[in-house]
C-alpha positions in Angstrom: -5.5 -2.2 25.7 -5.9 -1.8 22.0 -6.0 1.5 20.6 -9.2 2.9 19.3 -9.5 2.0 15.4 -11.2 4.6 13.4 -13.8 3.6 11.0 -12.9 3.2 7.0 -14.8 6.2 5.9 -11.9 8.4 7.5 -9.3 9.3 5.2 -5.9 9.4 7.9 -3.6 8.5 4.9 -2.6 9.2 2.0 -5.2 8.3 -1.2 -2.3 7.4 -3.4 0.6 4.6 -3.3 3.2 3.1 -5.2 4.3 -0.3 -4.3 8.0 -0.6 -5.5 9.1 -3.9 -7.6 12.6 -5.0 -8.7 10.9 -4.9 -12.4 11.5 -1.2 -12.2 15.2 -1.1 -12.2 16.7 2.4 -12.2 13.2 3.6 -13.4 11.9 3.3 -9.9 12.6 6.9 -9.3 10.9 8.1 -12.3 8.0 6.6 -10.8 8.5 8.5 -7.6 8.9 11.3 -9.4 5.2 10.6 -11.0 3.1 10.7 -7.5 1.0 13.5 -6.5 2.8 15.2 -3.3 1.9 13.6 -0.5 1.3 9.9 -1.5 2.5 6.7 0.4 5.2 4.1 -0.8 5.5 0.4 0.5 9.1 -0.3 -0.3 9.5 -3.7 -1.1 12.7 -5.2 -2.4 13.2 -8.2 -0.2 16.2 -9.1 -2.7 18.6 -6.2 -2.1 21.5 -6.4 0.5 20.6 -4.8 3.5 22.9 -2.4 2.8 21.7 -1.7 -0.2 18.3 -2.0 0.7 18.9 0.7 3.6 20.4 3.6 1.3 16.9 3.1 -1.2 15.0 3.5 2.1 17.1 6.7 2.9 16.7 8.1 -0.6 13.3 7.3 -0.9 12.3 8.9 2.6 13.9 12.1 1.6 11.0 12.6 -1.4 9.0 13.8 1.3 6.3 11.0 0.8 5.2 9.0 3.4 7.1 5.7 3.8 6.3 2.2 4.5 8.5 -0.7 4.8 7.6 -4.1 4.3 9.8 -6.1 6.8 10.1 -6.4 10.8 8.7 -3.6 13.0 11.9 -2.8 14.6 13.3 -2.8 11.5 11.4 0.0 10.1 11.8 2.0 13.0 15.6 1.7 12.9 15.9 2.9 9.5 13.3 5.4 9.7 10.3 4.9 7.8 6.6 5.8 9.2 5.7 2.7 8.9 5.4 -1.0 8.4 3.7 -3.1 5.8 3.1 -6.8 7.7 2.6 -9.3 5.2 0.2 -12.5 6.4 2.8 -14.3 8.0 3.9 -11.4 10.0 0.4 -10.2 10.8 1.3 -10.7 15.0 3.9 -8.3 14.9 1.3 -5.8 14.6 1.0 -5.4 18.2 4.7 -4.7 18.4 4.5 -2.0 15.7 1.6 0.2 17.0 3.7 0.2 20.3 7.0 2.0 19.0 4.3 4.2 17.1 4.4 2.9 13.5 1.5 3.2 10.9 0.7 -0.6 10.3 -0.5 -1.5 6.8 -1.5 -5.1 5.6 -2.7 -7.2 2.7 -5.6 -8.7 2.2 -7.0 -11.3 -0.7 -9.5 -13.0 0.7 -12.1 -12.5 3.8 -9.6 -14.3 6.2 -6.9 -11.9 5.5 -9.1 -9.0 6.2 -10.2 -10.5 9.8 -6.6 -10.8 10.1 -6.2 -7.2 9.4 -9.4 -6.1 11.9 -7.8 -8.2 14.6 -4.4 -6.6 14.6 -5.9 -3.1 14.3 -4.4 -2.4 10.7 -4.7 1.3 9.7 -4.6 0.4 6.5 -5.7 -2.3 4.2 -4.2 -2.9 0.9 -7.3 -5.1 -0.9 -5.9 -7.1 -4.0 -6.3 -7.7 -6.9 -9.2 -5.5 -7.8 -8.2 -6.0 -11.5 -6.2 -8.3 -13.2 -2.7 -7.7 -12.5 1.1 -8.0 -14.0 1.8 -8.6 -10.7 -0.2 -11.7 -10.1 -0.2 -13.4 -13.3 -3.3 -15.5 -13.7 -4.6 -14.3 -10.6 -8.8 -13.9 -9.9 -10.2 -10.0 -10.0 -12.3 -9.4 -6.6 -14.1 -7.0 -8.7 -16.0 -4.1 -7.2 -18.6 -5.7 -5.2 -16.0 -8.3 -3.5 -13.3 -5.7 -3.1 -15.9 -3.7 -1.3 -16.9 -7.0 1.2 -13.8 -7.4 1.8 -12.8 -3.4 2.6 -15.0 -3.3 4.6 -14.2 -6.6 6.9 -10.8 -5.3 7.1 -11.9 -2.6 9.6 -9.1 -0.1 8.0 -8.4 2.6 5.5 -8.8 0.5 2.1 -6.4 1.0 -0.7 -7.0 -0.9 -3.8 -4.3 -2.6 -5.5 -4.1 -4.6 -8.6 -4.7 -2.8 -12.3 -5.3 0.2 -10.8 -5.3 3.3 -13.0 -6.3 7.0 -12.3 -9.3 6.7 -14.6 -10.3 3.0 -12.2 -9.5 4.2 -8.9 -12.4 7.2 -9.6 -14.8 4.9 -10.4 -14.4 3.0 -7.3 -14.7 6.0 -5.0 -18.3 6.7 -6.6 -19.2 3.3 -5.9 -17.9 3.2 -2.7 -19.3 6.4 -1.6 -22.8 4.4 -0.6 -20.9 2.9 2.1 -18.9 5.2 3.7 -15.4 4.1 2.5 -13.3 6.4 1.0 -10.7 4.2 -0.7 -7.7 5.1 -1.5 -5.5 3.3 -4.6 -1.9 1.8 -5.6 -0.1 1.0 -8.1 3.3 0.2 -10.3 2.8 0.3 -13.6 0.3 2.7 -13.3 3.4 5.1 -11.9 5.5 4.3 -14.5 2.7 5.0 -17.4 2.8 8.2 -16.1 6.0 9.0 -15.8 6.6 8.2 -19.7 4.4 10.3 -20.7 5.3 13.0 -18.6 9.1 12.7 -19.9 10.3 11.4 -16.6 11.5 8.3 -17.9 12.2 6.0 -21.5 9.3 4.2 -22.3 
């Protein structure tokens, strides 16, 4: 039996995330550094060794912020992480996930991504791009009134992702607040902004 899903207004995660990148080289911890206490990271790098790959996780879980790893369920449960971020493709390994008792994130772009995300129960939703983004080159804003379609098809906590600053991610919360979602908001340069100007790292 699927497990009851709470509503998007709840806020069960964290309200701030860094996605890492291979762009950020050795600077990745400065961005770590930059995060409030208690944010989420989705670590990424799908090109390091598994080896490799394995010690970042390690390091990174050891910063006391709330880890998610983007790859196969079991695979985040062997090296420890809280969770698992399923991209589309993996979407039916959601099931799997919530069994060994992983947080399950997803991403969604479009409004068949985020019945993809209802349907497998995601806790959270990572909606993209809100803004134009580095990231995605070229790539179409949602915009607010999309984003917010599409957050709320997704059935889970919402995080927005894609140009996302501080000063961006308050604005949506206002506008947001007339429909019960509280979203949350992610980011990578973002985290590295701010850790150059707090000294944490070489612009």
């Amino acid at each position: 039996m699927p497990r009851r899903h709470p509503p998007p207004s709840r806020t069960l995660w964290p309200q701030t995330w860094l996605f890492t990148d291979a762009r950020l080289g050795k600077a990745l911890f400065a961005a770590v550094t930059a995060l409030p206490p208690g944010s989420g990271i989705v670590l990424r790098h799908d090109e390091l060794a598994p080896g490799a790959r394995w010690r970042l996780a390690r390091r990174i879980a050891r910063t006391g912020h709330l880890l998610l790893l983007a790859g196969p369920p079991a695979l985040a449960r062997r090296w420890g992480a809280a969770g698992v971020h399923l991209r589309q493709p993996h979407a039916r390994e959601s099931a799997q996930a919530h069994r060994v008792g992983l947080i399950v994130s997803m991403p969604v772009h479009d409004a068949r991504e985020a019945r993809t995300a209802r349907r497998g129960h995601a806790d959270l939703a990572f909606v993209s791009p809100l803004h134009a983004t580095r990231s995605h080159p070229g790539a179409p804003a949602l915009g607010q009134k999309k984003w917010l379609r599409l957050a709320r098809l997704s059935g889970a906590q919402p995080v927005a992702l894609g140009g996302m600053t501080v000063k961006r991610a308050r604005a949506l919360r206002r506008s947001a607040a007339a429909s019960g979602i509280a979203p949350g908001w992610a980011g990578i340069d973002a985290w590295m902004s701010s850790a150059v100007r707090e000294g944490l790292a070489e612009d």
